[in-house]
VEXVO-795630 format. One record per residue (C-alpha): residue number from 1; residue in one letter; x, y, z; chain. Coordinates in steps of 0.1 Angstrom, whole numbers, plus 5000, padded with zeros to 4 digits. Last residue first. Layout:
// residues N
(pt NUM, 'A', (X, Y, Z), 'A')
...
END
This chain:
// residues 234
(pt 234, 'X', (7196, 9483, 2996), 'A')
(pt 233, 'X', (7169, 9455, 3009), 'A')
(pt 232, 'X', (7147, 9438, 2984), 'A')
(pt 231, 'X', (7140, 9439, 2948), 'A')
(pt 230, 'X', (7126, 9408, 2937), 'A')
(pt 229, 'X', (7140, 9377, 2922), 'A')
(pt 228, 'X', (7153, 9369, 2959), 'A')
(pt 227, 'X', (7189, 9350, 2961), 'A')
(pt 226, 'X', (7191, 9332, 2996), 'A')
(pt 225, 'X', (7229, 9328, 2997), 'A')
(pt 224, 'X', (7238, 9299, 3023), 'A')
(pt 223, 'X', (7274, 9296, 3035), 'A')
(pt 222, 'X', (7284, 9271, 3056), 'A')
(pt 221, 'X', (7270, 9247, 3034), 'A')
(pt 220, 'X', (7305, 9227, 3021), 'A')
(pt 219, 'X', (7332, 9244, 3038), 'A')
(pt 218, 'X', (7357, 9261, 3019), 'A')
(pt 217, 'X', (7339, 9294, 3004), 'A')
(pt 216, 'X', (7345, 9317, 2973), 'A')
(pt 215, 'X', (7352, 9350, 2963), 'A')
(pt 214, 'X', (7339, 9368, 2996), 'A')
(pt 213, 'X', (7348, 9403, 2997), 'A')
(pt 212, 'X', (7348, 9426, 3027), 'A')
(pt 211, 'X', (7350, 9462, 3030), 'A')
(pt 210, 'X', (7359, 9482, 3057), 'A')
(pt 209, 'X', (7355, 9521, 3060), 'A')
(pt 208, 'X', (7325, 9529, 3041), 'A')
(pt 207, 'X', (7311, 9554, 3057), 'A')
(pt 206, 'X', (7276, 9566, 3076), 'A')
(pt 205, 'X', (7266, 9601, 3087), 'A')
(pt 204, 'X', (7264, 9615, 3126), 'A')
(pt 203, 'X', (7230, 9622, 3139), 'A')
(pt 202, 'X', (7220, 9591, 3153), 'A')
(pt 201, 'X', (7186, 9583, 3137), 'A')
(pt 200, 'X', (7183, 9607, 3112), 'A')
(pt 199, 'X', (7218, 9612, 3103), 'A')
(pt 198, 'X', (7216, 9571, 3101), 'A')
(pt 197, 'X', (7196, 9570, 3077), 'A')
(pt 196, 'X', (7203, 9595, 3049), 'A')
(pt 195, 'X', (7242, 9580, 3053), 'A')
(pt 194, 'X', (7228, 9547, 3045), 'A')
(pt 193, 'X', (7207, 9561, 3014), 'A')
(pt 192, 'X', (7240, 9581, 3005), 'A')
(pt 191, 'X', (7261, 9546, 3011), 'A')
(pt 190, 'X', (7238, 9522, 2992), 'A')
(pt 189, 'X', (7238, 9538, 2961), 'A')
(pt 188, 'X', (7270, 9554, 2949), 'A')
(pt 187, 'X', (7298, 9546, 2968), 'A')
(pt 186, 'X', (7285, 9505, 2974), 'A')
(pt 185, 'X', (7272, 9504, 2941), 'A')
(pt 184, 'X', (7309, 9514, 2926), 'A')
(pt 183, 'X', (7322, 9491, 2949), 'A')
(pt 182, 'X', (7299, 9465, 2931), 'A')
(pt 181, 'X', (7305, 9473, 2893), 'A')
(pt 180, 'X', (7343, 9473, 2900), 'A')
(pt 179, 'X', (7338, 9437, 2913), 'A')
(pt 178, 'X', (7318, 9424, 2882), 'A')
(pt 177, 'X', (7286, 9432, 2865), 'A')
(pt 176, 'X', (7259, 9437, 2892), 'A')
(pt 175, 'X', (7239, 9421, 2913), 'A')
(pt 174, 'X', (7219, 9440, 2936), 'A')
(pt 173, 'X', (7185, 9444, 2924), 'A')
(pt 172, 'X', (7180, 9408, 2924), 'A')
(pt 171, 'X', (7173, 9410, 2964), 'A')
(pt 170, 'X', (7199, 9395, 2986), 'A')
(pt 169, 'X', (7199, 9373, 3018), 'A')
(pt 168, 'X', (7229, 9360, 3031), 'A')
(pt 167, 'X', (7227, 9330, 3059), 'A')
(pt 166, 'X', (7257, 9322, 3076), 'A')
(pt 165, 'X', (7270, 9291, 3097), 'A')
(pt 164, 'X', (7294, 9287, 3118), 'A')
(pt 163, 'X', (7301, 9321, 3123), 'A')
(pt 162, 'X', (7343, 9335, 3130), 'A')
(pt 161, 'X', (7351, 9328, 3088), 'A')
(pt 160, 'X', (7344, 9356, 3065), 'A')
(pt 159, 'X', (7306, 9365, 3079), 'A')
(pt 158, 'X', (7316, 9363, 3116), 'A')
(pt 157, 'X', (7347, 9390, 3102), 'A')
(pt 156, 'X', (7324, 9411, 3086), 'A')
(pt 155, 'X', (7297, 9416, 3112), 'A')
(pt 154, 'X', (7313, 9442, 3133), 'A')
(pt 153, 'X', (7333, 9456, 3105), 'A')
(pt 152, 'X', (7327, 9491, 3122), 'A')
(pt 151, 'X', (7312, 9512, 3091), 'A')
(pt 150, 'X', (7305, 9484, 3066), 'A')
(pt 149, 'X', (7304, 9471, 3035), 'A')
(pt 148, 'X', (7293, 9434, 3018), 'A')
(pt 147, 'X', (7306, 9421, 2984), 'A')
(pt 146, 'X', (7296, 9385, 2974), 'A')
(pt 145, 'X', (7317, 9365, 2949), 'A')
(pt 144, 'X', (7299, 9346, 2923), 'A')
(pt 143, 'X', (7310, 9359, 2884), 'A')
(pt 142, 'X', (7276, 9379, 2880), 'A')
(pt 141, 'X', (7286, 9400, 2913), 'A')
(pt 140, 'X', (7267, 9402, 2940), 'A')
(pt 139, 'X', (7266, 9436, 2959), 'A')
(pt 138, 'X', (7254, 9453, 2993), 'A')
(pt 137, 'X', (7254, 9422, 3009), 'A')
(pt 136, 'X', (7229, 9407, 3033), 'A')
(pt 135, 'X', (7225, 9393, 3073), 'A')
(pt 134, 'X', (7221, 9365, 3095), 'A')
(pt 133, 'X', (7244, 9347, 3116), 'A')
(pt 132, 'X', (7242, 9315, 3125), 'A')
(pt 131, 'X', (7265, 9294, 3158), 'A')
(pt 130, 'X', (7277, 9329, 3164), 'A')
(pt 129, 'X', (7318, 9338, 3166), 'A')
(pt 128, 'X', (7322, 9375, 3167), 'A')
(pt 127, 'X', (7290, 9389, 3185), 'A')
(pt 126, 'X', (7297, 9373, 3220), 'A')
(pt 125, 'X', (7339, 9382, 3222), 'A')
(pt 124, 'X', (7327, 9414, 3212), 'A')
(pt 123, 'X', (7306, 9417, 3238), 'A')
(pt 122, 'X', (7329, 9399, 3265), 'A')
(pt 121, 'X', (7357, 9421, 3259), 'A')
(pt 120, 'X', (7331, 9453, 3261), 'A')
(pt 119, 'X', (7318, 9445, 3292), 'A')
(pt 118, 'X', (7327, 9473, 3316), 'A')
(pt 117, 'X', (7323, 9504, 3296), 'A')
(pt 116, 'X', (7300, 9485, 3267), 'A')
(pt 115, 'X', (7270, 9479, 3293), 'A')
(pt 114, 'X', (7249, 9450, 3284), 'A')
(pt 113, 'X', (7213, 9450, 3277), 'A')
(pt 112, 'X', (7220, 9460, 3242), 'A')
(pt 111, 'X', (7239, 9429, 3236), 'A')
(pt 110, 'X', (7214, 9398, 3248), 'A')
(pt 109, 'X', (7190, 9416, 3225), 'A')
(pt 108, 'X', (7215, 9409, 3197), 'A')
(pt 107, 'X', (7229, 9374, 3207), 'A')
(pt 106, 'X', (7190, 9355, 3194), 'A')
(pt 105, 'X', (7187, 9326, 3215), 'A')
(pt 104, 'X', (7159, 9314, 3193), 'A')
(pt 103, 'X', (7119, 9311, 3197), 'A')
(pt 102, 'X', (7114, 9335, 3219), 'A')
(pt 101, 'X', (7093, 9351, 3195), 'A')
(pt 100, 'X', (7106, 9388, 3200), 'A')
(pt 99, 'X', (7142, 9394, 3188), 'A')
(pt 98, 'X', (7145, 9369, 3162), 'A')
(pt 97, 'X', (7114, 9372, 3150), 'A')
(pt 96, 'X', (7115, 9412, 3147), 'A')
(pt 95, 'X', (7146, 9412, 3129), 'A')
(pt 94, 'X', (7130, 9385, 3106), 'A')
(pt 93, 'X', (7106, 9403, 3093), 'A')
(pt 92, 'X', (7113, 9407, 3058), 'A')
(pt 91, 'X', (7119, 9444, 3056), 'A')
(pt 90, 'X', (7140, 9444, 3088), 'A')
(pt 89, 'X', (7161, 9415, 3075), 'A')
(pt 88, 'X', (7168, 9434, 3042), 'A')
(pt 87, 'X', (7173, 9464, 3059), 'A')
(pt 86, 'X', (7200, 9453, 3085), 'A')
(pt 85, 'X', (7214, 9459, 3112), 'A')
(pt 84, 'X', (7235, 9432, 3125), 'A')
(pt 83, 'X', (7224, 9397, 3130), 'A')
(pt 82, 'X', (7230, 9368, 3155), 'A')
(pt 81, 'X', (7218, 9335, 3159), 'A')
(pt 80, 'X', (7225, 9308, 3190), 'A')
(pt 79, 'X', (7198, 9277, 3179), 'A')
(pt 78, 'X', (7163, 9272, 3202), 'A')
(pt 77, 'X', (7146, 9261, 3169), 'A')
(pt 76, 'X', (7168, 9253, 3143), 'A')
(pt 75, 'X', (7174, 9278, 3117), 'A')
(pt 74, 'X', (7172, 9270, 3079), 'A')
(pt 73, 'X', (7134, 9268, 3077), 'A')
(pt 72, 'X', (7134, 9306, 3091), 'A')
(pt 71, 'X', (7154, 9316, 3068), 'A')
(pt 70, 'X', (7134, 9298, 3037), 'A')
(pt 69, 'X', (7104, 9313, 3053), 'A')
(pt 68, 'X', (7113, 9350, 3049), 'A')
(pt 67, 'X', (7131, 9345, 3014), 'A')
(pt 66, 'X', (7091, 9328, 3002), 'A')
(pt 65, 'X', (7077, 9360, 3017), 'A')
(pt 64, 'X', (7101, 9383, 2996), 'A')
(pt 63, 'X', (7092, 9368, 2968), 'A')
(pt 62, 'X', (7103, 9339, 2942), 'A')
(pt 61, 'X', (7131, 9331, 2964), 'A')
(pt 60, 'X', (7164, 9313, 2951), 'A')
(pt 59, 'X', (7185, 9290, 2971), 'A')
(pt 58, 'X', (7223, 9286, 2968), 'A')
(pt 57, 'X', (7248, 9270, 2991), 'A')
(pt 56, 'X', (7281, 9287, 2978), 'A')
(pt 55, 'X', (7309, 9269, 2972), 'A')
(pt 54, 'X', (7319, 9295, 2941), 'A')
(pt 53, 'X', (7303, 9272, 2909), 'A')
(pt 52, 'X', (7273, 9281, 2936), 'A')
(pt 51, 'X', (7277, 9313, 2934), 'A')
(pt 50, 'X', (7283, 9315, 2896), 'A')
(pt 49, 'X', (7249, 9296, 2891), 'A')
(pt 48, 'X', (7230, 9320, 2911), 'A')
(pt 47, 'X', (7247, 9345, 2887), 'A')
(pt 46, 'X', (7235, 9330, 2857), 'A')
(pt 45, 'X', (7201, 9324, 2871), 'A')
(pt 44, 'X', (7195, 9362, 2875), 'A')
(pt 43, 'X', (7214, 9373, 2846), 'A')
(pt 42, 'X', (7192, 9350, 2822), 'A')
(pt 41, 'X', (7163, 9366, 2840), 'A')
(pt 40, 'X', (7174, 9398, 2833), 'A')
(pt 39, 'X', (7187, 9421, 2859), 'A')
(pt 38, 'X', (7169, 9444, 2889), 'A')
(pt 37, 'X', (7171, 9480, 2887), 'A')
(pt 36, 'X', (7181, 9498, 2921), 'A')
(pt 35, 'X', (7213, 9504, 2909), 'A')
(pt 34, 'X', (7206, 9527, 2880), 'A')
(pt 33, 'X', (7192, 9548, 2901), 'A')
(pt 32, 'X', (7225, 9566, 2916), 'A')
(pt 31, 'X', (7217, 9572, 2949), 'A')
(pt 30, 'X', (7214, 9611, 2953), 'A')
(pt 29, 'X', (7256, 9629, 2957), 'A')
(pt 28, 'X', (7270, 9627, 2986), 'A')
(pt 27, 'X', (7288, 9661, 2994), 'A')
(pt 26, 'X', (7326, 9649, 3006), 'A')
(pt 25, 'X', (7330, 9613, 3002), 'A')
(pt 24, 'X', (7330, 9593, 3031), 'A')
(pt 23, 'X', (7362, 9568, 3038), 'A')
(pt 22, 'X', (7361, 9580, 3075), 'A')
(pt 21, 'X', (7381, 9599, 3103), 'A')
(pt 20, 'X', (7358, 9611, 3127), 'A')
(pt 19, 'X', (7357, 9586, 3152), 'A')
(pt 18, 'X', (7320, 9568, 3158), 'A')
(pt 17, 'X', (7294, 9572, 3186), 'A')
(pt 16, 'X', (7261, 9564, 3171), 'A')
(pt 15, 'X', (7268, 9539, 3154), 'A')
(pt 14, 'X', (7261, 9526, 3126), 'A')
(pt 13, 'X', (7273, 9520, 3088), 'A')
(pt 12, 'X', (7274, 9507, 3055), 'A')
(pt 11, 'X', (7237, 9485, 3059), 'A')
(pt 10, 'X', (7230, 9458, 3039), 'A')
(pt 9, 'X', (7252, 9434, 3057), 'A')
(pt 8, 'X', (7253, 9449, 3086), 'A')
(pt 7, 'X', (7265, 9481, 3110), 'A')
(pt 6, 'X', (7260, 9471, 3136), 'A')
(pt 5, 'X', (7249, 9451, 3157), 'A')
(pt 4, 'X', (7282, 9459, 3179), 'A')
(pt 3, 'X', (7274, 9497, 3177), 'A')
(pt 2, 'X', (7243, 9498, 3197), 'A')
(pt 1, 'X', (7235, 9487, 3134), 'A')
END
C-alpha cells in the first residue's frame, strides 16, 4: 500500500520507507486460525442487519464475482476513485480495473507517477478527499461498527469522513463477536500475514499504528458495505 496507497483497508501496513517506532509485537506469532472461519448464517444476516441499524448502506454478495460486479455497478463511468492496497480488491479484480480499463479516473496511478520530494502537499492533498474510495476492513463486528487498521492511516481519514462516497468490501470470515473480538483479529491474524507480505516485497515488516473505527454513519448512502458470504480478503 508507494506509501500514499497504502496501506488499506485489508491491509495493516506499507511502505517501503517507514520510521522505526511501531505498535508491532515482538516475534509474531502464525495467524491465529480461528479467524479465518466464516460465521453462521444466522450471524451472517444478523450482522448485515446491525450495519444497517448503524447507517450503513448494506448489500450482500453470494460470491466473490457477484462483490466484483456490485462495485463496479456502484461507480459511474468516468467517476474520481481511489483505493489503497488491498487484498480484497486485488483478489476481486478491481485493482486491476481501476488502474487499467480506462474506464475511471482512478487517483492511484495518477500518484506513483508523481515525485513525493517535490509534490508531496499536492499528493496528499489528492488521496485525502476522493469522489469514491474503495477498500475493506480487517473486522466487522456483529453489533455494526466496522474496524479497519493501518500502518500510515493514508486511507483512514477518506474512509471516516474526507471521501464522498466509500465502498467496503468484506468477506464473512471477518466478523467477529464485538470490538475486543476485532483488535484481537487485527493482532493476531491479519497483521503476521501483513507483516509476511510486506518483508517480502519491501523488506521492512508491517504495524498496526492507527486504528480506525466506524460505529455508525450520518449521511444516508455514503457508506456502502458489500458483505460477501464467502471468505475473501484477510
Amino acid at each position: 500500500m508507494p506509501s500514499t496507497n497504502a496501506p488499506t483497508s485489508d491491509r495493516p501496513h506499507l511502505t517501503a520507507a517507514q520510521p522505526t517506532a511501531t505498535h508491532v509485537p515482538v516475534g509474531l506469532d502464525e495467524p491465529d486460525p480461528s479467524f479465518a472461519e466464516p460465521p453462521s448464517a444466522d450471524r451472517f444476516e444478523g450482522t448485515a442487519r446491525a450495519l444497517a441499524a448503524s447507517g450503513f448502506t448494506v448489500l450482500v454478495a453470494r460470491d466473490r464475482d457477484e462483490a466484483r460486479a456490485m462495485v463496479l455497478d456502484l461507480l459511474p463511468e468516468g467517476v474520481e476513485v481511489h483505493q489503497g492496497a488491498s487484498q480484497t480488491l486485488d483478489e476481486l479484480g478491481i485493482t486491476r480495473e481501476l488502474a487499467e480499463s480506462g474506464r475511471y479516473d482512478a487517483i492511484r496511478p495518477r500518484l506513483w507517477s508523481m515525485d513525493r520530494a517535490t509534490q508531496g502537499n499536492e499528493m496528499r492533498r489528492l488521496g485525502a478527499a476522493p469522489d469514491y474510495m474503495l477498500g475493506s476492513v480487517q473486522a466487522v463486528t456483529e453489533d455494526g461498527q466496522l474496524v479497519a487498521a493501518s500502518k500510515t492511516g493514508s486511507q483512514l481519514g477518506p474512509y471516516a469522513s474526507g471521501a464522498g462516497h466509500v465502498i467496503l468490501v468484506a468477506g464473512a470470515q471477518k466478523i467477529v463477536a464485538d470490538l475486543p473480538a476485532a483488535l484481537r483479529r487485527i493482532e493476531r491474524y491479519s497483521l503476521p500475514i501483513e507483516d509476511v507480505r510486506s518483508r517480502e516485497a519491501y523488506g521492512v515488516g508491517s504495524a498496526v499504528n492507527k486504528v480506525l473505527i466506524l460505529r455508525g454513519e450520518l449521511r444516508p448512502d455514503r457508506v456502502t458495505v458489500i458483505l460477501v458470504r464467502e471468505p475473501l480478503g484477510t
